[in-house]
TORVEXDO-725684 format. One record per residue (C-alpha): residue in one letter; chain; residue number from 1; x, y, z. Coordinates in pm, 1 decimal. Layout:
PT  lonu  zafi  guvo         X         Y         Z
PT     A     A   NUM         X         Y         Z
...
***
This chain:
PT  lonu  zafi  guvo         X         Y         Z
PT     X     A     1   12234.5   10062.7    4711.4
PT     X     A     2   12202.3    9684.6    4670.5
PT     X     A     3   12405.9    9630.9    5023.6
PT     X     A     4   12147.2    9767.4    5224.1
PT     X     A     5   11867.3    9532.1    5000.0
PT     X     A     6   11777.3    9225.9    5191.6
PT     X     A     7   11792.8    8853.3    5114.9
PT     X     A     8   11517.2    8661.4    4943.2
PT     X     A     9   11472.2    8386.3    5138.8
PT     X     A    10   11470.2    8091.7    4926.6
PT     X     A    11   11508.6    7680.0    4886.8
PT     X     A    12   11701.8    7457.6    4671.6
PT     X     A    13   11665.8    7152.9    4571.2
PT     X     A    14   11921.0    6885.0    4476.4
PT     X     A    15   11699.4    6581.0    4363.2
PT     X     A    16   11940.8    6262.9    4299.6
PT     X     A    17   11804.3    5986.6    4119.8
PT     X     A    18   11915.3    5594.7    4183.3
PT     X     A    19   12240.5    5650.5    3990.9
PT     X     A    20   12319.8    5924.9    4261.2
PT     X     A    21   12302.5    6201.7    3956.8
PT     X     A    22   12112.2    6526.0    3981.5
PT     X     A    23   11815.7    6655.5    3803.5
PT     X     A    24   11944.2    6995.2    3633.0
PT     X     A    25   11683.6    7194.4    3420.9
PT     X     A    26   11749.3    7433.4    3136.8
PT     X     A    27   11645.3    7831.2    3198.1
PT     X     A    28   11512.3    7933.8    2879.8
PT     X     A    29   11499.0    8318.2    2947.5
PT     X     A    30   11618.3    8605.8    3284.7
PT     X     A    31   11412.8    8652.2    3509.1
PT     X     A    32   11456.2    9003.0    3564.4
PT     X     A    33   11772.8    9006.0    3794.9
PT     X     A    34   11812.5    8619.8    3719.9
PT     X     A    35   11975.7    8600.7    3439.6
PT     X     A    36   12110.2    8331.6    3201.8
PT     X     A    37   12430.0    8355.1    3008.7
PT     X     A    38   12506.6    8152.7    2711.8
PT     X     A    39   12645.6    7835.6    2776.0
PT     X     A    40   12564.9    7867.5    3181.2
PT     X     A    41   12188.2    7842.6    3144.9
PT     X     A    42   12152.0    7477.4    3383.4
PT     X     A    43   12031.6    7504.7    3742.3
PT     X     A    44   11877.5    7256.2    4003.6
PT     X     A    45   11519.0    7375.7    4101.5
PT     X     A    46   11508.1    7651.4    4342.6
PT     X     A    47   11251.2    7921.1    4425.5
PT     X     A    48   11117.4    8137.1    4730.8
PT     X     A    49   10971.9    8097.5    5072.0
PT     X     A    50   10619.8    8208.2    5099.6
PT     X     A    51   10533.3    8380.7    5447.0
PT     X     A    52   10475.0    8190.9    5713.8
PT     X     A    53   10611.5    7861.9    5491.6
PT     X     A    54   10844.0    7633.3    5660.1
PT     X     A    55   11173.2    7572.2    5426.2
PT     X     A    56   11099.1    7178.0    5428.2
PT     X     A    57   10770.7    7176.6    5235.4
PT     X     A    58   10885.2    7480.2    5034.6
PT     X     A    59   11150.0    7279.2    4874.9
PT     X     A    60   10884.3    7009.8    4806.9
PT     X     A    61   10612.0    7285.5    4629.1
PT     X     A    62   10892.5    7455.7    4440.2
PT     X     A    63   11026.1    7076.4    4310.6
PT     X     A    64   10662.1    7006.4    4215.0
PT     X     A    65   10615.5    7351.4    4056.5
PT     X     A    66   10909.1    7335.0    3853.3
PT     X     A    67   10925.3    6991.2    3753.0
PT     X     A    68   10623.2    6799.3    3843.0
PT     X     A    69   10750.8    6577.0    4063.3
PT     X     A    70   10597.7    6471.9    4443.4
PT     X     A    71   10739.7    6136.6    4411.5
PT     X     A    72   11103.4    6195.2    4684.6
PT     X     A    73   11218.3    6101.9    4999.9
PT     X     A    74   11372.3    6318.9    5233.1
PT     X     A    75   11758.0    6261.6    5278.4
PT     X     A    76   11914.9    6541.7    5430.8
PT     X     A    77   11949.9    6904.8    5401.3
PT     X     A    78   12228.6    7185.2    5395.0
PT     X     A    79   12330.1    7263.9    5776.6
PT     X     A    80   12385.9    7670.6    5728.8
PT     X     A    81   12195.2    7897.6    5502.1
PT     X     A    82   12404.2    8034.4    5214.0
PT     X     A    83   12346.9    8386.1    5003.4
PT     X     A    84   12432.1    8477.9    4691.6
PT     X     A    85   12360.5    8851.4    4529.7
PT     X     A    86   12228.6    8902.2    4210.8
PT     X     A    87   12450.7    9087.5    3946.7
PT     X     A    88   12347.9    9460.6    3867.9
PT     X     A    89   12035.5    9495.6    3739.0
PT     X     A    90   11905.7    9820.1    3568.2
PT     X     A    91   11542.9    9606.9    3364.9
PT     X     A    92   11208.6    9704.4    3417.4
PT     X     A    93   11058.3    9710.2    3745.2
PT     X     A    94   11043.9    9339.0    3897.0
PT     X     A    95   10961.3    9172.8    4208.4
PT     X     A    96   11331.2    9063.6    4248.0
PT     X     A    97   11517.7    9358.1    4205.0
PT     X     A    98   11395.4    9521.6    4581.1
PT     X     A    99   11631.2    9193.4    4707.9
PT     X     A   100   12025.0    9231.4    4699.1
PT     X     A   101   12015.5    8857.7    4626.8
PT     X     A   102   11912.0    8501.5    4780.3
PT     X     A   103   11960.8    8350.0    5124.9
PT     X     A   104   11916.5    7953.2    5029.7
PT     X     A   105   11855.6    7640.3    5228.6
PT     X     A   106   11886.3    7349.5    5009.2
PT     X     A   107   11714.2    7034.5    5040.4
PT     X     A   108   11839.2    6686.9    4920.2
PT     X     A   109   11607.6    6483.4    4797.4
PT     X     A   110   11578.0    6091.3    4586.5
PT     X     A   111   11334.5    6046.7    4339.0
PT     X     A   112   11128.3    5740.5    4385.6
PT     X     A   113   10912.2    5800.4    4065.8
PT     X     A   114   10974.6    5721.4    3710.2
PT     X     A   115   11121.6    5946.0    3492.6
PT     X     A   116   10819.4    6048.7    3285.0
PT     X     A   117   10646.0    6228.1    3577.4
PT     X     A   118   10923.7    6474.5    3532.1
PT     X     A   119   10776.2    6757.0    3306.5
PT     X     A   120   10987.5    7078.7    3323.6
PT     X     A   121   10750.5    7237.7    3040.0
PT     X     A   122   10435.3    7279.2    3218.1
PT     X     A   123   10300.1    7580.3    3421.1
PT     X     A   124   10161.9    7472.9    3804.3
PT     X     A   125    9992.9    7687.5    4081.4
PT     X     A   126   10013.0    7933.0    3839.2
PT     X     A   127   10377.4    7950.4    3871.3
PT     X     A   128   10523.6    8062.2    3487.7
PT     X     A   129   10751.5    7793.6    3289.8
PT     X     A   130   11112.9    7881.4    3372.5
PT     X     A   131   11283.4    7541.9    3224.9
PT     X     A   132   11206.8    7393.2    2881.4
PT     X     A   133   11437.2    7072.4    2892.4
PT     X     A   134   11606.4    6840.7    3145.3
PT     X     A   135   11879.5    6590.6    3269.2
PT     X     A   136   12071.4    6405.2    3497.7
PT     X     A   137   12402.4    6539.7    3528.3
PT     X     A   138   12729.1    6430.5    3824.7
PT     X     A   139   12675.2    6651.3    4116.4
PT     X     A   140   13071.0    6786.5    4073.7
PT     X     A   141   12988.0    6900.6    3720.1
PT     X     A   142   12673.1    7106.7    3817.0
PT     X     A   143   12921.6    7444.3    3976.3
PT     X     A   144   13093.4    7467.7    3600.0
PT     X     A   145   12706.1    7472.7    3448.2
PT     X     A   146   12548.1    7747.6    3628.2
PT     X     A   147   12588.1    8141.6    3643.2
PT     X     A   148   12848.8    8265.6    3790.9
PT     X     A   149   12689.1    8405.4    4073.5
PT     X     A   150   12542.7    8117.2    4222.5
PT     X     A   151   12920.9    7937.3    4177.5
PT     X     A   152   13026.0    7923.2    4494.0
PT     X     A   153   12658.4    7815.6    4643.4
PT     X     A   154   12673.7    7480.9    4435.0
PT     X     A   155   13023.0    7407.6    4500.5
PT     X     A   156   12918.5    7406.3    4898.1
PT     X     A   157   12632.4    7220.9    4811.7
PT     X     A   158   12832.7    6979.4    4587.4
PT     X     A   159   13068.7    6956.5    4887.6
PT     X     A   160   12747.8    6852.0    5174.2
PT     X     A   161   12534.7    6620.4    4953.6
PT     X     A   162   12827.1    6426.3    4796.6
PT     X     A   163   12743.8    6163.3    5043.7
PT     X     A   164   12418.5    6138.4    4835.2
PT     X     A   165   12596.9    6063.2    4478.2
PT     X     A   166   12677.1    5667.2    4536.1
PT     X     A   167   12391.1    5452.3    4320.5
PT     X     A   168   12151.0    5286.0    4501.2
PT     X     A   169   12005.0    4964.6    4469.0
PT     X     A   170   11599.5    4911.4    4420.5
***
């Protein structure tokens, strides 16, 4: 039964650029109990915890992996931990399905670089592609872009980092 499955534990990251919009990236295919639905396929970077790997610099090494980018200072991050579970999933075997879903920490960060160091397409620490486009997108609009299943997640993150959507100057 998927209620007695654990939680993956897991980062997020919400990466606002000088305009205070978010970087969103475009899932190209599932991911065994991951999936995409038409029309819902946008998502900020995310990914798991490795053992023994504090949340912090996860959220860095999964930013990097996903989107090549190291160039971010730290501004804040989510106070509680927040779960979602994946929807049924009867695929092949994959290294998600022994989790019910994800328990997430996300991480606010701003991007200090310029915009061609982000490259979504690329595979990094042997990590496979999961995005093959990008863009900066409101932090309100993000919720009505993703899955439904990780909804509510970015509507609490939406709520917590809105302090981090005014432009800033530099």
């Amino acid at each position: 039964m998927a209620s007695d499955l654990l939680y993956r534990p897991n980062v997020g990251i919400a990466l606002f650029n000088r305009d205070g919009r978010v970087l969103i990236a475009h899932r190209f295919k599932d991911d065994g109990p991951e999936i995409i639905l038409p029309g819902l396929e946008w998502q900020m970077p995310q990914g798991g915890i490795d053992p023994n790997e504090d949340p912090r610099p996860a959220a860095q090494r999964e930013l990097y992996e996903e989107t090549g980018v190291t160039s971010v200072e730290y501004l804040g991050e989510t106070a509680d931990w927040m779960t979602y579970d994946f929807p049924p999933y009867n695929g092949a075997p994959h290294r998600l399905a022994k989790f019910r879903g994800q328990r997430q920490k996300w991480f606010a960060f701003r991007f200090l670089g310029e915009e061609r160091e982000i490259i979504v397409a690329d595979i990094r620490n042997d990590q496979p592609q999961e995005f093959d486009a990008w863009r900066w997108e409101p932090l309100a609009n993000v919720a009505a872009l993703v899955v439904p299943f990780r909804r509510a997640v970015y509507e609490m993150v939406a709520k917590e980092f809105a302090r981090f959507t005014s432009p800033t100057s530099s």
